[in-house]
Biotite code that builds the C-alpha atoms (Angstrom):
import biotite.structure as struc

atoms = struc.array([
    struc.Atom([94.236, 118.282, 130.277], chain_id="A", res_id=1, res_name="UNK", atom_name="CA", element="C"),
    struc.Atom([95.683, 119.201, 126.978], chain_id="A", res_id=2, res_name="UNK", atom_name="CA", element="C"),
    struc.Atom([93.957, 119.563, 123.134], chain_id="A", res_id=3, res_name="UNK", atom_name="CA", element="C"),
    struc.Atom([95.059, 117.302, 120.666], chain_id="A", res_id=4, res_name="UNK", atom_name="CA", element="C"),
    struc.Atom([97.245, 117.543, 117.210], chain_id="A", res_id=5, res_name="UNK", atom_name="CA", element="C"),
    struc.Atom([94.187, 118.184, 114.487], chain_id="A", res_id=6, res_name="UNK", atom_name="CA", element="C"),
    struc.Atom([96.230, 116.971, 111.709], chain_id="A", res_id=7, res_name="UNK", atom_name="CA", element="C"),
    struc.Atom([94.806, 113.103, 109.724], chain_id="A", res_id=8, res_name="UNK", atom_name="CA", element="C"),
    struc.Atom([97.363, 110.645, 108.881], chain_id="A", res_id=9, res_name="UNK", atom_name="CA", element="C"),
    struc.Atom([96.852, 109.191, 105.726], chain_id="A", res_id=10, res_name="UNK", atom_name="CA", element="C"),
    struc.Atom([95.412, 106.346, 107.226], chain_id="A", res_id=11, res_name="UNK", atom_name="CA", element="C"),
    struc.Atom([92.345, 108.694, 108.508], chain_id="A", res_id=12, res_name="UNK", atom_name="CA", element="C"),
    struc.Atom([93.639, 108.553, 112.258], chain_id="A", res_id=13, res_name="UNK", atom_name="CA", element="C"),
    struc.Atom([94.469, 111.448, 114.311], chain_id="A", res_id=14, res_name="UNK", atom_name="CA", element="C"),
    struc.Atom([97.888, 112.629, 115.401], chain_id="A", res_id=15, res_name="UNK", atom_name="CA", element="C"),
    struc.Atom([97.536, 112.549, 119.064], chain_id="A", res_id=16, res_name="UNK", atom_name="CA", element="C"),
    struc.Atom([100.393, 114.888, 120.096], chain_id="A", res_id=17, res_name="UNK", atom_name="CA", element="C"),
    struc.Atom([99.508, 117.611, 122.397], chain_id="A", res_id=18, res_name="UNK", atom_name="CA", element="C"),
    struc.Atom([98.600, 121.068, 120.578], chain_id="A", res_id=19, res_name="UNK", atom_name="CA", element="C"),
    struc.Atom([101.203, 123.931, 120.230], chain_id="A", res_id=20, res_name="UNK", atom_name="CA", element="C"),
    struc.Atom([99.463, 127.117, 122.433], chain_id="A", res_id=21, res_name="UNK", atom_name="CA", element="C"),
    struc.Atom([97.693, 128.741, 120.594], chain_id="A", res_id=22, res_name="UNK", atom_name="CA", element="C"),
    struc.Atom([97.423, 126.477, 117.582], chain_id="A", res_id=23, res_name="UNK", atom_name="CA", element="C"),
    struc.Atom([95.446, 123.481, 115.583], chain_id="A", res_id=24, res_name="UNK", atom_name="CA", element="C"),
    struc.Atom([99.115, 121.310, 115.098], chain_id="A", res_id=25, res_name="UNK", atom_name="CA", element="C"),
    struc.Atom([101.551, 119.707, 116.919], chain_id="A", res_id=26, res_name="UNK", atom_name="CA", element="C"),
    struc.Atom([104.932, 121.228, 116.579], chain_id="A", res_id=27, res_name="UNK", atom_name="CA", element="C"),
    struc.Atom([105.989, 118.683, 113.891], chain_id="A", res_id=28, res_name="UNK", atom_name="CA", element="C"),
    struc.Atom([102.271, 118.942, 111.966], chain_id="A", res_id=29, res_name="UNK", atom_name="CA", element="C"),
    struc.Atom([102.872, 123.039, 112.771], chain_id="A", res_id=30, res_name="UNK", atom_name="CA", element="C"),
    struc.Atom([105.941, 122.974, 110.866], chain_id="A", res_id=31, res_name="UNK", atom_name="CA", element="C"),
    struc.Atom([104.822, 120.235, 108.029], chain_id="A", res_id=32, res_name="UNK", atom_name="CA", element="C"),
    struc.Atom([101.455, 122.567, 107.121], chain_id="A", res_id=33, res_name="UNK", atom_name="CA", element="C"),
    struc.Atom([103.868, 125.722, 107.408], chain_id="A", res_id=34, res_name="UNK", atom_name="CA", element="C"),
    struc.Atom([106.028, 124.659, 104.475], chain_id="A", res_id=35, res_name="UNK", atom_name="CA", element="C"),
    struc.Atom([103.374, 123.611, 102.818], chain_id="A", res_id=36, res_name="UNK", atom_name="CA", element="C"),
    struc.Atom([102.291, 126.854, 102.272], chain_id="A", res_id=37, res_name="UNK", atom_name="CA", element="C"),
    struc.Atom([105.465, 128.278, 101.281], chain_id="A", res_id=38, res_name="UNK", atom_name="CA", element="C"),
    struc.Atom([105.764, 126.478, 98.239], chain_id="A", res_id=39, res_name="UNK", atom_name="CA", element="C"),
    struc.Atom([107.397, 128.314, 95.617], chain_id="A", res_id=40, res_name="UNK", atom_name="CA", element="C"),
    struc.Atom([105.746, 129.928, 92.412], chain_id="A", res_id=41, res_name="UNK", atom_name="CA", element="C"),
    struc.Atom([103.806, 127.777, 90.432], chain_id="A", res_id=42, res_name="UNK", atom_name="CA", element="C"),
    struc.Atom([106.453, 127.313, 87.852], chain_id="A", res_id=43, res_name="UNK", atom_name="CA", element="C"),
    struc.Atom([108.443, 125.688, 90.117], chain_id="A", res_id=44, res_name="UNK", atom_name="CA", element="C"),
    struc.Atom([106.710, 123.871, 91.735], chain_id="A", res_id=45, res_name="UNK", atom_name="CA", element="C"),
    struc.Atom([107.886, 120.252, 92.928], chain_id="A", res_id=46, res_name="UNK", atom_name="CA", element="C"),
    struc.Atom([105.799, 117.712, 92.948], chain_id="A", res_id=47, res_name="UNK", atom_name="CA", element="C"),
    struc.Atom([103.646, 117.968, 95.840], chain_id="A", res_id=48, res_name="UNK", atom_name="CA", element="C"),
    struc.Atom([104.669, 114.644, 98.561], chain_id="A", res_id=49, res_name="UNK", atom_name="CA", element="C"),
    struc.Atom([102.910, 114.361, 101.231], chain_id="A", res_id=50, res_name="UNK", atom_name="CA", element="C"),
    struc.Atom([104.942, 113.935, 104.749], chain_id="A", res_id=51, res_name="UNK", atom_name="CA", element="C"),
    struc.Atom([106.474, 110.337, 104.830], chain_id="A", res_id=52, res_name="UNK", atom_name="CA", element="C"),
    struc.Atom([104.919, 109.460, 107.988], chain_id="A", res_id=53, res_name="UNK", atom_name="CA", element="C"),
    struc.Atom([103.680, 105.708, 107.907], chain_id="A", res_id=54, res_name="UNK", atom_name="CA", element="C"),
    struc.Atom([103.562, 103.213, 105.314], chain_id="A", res_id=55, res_name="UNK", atom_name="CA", element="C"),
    struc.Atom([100.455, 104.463, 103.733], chain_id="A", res_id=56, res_name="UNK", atom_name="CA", element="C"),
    struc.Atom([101.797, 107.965, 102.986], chain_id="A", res_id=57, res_name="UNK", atom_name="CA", element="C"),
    struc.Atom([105.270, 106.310, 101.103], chain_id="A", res_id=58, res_name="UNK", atom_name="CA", element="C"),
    struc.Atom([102.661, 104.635, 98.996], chain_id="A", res_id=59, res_name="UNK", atom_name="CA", element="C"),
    struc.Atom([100.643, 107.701, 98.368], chain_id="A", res_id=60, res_name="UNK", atom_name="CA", element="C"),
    struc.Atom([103.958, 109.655, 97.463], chain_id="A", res_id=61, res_name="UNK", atom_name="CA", element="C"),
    struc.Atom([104.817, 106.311, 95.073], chain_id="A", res_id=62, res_name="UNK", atom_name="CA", element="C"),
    struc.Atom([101.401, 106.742, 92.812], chain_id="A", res_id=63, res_name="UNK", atom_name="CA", element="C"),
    struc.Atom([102.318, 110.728, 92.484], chain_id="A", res_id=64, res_name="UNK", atom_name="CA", element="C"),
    struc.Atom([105.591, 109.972, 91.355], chain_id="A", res_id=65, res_name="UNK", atom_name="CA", element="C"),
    struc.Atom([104.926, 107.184, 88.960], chain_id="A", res_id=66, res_name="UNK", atom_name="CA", element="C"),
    struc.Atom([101.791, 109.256, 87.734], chain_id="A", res_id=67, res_name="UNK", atom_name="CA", element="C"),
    struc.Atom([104.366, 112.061, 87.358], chain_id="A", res_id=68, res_name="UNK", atom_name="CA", element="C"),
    struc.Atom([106.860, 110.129, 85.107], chain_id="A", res_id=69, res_name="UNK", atom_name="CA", element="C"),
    struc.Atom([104.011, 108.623, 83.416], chain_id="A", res_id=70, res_name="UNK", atom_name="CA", element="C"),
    struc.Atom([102.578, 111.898, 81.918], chain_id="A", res_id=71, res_name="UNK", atom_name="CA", element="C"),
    struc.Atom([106.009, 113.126, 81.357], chain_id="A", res_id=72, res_name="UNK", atom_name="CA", element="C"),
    struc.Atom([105.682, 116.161, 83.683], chain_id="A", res_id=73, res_name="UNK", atom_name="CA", element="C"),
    struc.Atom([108.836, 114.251, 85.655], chain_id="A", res_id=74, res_name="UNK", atom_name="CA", element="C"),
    struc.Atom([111.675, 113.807, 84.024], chain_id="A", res_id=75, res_name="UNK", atom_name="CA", element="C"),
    struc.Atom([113.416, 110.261, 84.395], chain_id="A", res_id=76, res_name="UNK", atom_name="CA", element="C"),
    struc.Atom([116.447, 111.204, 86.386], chain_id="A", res_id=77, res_name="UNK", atom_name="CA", element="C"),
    struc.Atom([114.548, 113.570, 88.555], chain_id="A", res_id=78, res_name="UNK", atom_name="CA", element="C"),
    struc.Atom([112.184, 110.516, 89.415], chain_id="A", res_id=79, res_name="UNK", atom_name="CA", element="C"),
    struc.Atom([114.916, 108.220, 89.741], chain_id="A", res_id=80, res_name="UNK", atom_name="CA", element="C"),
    struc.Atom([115.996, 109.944, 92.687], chain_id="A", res_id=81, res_name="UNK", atom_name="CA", element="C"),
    struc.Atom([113.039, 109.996, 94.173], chain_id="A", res_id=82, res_name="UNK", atom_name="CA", element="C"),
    struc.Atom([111.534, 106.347, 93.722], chain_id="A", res_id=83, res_name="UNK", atom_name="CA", element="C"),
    struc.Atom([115.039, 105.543, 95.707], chain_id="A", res_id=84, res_name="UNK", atom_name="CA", element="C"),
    struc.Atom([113.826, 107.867, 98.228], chain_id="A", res_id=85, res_name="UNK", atom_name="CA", element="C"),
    struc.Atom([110.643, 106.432, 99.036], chain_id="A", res_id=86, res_name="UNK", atom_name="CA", element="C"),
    struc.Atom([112.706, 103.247, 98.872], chain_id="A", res_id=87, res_name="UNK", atom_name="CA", element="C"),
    struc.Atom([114.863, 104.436, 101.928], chain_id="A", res_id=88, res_name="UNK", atom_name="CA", element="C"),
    struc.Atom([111.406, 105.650, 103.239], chain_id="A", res_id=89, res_name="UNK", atom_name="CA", element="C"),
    struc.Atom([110.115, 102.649, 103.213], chain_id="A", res_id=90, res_name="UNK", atom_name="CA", element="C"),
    struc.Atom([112.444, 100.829, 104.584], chain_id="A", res_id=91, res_name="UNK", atom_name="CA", element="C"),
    struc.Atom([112.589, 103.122, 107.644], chain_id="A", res_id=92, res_name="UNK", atom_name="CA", element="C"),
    struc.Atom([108.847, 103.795, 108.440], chain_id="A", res_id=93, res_name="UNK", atom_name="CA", element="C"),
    struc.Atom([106.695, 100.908, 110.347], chain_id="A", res_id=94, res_name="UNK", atom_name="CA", element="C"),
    struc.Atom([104.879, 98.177, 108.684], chain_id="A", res_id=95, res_name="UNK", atom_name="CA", element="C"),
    struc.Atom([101.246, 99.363, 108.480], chain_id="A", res_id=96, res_name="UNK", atom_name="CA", element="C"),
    struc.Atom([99.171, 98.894, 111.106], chain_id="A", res_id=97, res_name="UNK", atom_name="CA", element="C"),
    struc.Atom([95.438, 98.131, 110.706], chain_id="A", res_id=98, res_name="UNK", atom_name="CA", element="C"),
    struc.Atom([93.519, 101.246, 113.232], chain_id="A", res_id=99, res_name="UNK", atom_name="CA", element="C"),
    struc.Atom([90.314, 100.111, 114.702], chain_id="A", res_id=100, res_name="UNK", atom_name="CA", element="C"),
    struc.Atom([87.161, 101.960, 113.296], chain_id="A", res_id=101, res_name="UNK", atom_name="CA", element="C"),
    struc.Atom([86.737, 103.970, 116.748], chain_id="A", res_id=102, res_name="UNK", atom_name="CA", element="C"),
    struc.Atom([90.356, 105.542, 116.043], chain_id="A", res_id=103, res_name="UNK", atom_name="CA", element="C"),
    struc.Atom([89.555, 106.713, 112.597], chain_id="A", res_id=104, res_name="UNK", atom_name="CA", element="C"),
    struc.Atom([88.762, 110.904, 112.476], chain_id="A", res_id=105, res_name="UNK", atom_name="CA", element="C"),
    struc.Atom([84.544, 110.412, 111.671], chain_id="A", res_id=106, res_name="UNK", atom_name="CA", element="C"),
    struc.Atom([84.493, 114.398, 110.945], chain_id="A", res_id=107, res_name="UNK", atom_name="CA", element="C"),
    struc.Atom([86.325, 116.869, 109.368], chain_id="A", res_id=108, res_name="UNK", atom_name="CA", element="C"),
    struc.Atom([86.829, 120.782, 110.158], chain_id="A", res_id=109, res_name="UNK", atom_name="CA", element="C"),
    struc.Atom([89.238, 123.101, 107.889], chain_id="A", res_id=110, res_name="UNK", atom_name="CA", element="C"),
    struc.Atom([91.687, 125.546, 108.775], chain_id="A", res_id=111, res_name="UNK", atom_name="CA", element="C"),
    struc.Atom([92.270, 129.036, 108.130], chain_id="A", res_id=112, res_name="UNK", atom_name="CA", element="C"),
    struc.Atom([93.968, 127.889, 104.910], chain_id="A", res_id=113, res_name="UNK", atom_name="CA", element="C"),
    struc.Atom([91.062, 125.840, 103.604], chain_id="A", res_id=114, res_name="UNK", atom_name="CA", element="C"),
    struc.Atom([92.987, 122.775, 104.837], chain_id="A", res_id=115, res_name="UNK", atom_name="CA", element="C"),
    struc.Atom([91.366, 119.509, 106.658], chain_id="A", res_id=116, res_name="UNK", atom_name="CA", element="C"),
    struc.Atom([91.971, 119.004, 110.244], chain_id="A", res_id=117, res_name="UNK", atom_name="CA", element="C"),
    struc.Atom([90.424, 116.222, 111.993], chain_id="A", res_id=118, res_name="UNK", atom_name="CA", element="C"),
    struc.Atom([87.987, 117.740, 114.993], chain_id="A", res_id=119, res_name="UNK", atom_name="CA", element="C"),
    struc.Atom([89.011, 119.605, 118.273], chain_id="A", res_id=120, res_name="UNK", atom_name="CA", element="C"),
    struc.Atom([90.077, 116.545, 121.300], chain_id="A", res_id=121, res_name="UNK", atom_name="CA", element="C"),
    struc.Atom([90.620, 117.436, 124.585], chain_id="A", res_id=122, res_name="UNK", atom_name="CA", element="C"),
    struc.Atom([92.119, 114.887, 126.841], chain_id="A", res_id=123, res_name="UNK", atom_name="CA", element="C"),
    struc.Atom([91.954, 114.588, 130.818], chain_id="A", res_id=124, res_name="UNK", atom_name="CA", element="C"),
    struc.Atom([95.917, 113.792, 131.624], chain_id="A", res_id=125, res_name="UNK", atom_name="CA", element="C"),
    struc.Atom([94.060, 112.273, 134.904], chain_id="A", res_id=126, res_name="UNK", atom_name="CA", element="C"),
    struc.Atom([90.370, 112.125, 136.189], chain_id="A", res_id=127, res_name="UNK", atom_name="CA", element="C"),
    struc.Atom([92.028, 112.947, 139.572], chain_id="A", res_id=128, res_name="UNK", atom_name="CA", element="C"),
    struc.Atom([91.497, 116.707, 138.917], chain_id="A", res_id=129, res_name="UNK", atom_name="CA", element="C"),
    struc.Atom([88.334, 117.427, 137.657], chain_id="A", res_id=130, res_name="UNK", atom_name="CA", element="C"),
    struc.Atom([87.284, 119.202, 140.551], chain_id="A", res_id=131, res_name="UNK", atom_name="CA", element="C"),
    struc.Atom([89.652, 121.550, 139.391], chain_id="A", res_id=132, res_name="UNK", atom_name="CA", element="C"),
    struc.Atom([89.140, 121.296, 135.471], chain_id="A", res_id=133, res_name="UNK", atom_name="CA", element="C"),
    struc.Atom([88.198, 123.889, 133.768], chain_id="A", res_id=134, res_name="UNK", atom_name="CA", element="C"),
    struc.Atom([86.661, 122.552, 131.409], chain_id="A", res_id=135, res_name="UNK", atom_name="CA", element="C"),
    struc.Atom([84.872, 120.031, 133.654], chain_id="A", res_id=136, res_name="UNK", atom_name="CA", element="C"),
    struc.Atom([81.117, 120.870, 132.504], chain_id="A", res_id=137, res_name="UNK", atom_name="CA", element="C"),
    struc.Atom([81.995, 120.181, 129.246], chain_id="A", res_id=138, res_name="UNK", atom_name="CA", element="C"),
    struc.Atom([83.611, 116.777, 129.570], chain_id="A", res_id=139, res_name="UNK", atom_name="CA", element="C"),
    struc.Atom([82.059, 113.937, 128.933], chain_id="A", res_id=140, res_name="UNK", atom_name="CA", element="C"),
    struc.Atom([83.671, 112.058, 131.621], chain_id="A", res_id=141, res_name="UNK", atom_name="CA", element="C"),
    struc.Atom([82.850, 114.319, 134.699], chain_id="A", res_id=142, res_name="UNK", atom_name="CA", element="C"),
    struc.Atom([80.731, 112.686, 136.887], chain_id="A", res_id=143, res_name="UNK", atom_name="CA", element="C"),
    struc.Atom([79.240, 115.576, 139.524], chain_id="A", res_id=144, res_name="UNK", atom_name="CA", element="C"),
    struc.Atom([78.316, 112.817, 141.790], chain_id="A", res_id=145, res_name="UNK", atom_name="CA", element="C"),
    struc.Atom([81.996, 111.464, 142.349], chain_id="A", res_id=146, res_name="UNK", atom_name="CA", element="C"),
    struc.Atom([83.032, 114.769, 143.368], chain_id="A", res_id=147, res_name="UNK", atom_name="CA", element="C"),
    struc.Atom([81.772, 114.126, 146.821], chain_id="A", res_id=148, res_name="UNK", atom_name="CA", element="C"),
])
């Protein structure tokens, strides 16, 4: 049994990645939200991309650039560079893929740092050993009557 990744794809499904110990993330989520918050001053700020994960994230990253260069807070070289990043992104990253309704994150929690995680998961590696989960009572899948 293991607790799964917290962080929402763009697309509004889960990462399903085991959880580091101790932790909401995965270790590649762990790291993403840890640079996140060691952005530089304000002043210097880049332009805040999200992770180019899937399709749907290169997309999200191509609106904040363009909206960027269009209110001149981006100047035209700088966003050169990056539209032919996202280019390369999207090249590399899989064609979207649609998620069914029961995958989608229904709830949200946030984290110490005010951000968004989807809900807590906990998944059975094997319903062989629930006689020996510990978390058995709380599962929705123990049956006490199969235990026999």
């Amino acid at each position: 049994m293991y607790k799964e990744c917290r962080h929402i794809m763009p697309t509004g499904v889960r990462c399903q990645s085991p959880v580091l110990r101790g932790g909401h993330y995965c270790y590649f989520h762990a790291r993403l939200h840890r640079m996140i918050h060691a952005r530089p001053a304000p002043n210097n700020a880049p332009l805040p991309i999200p992770m180019l994960e899937d399709t749907t994230s290169v997309q999200i990253a191509l609106t904040q650039v363009l909206g960027a260069l269009n209110s001149s807070s981006l100047d035209p070289s700088r966003a050169r560079l990056m539209l032919y990043g996202l280019q390369i992104a999207a090249q590399v990253t899989r064609r979207p893929t649609s998620c069914e309704p029961s995958e989608a994150v229904q709830s949200v929690s946030f984290d110490d740092q005010g951000e968004m995680i989807a809900p807590e998961n906990i998944v059975c590696k094997s319903s062989d050993d629930c006689s020996t989960c510990e978390e058995r009572d709380n599962c929705e899948d123990f049956d006490p009557e199969d235990e026999d």
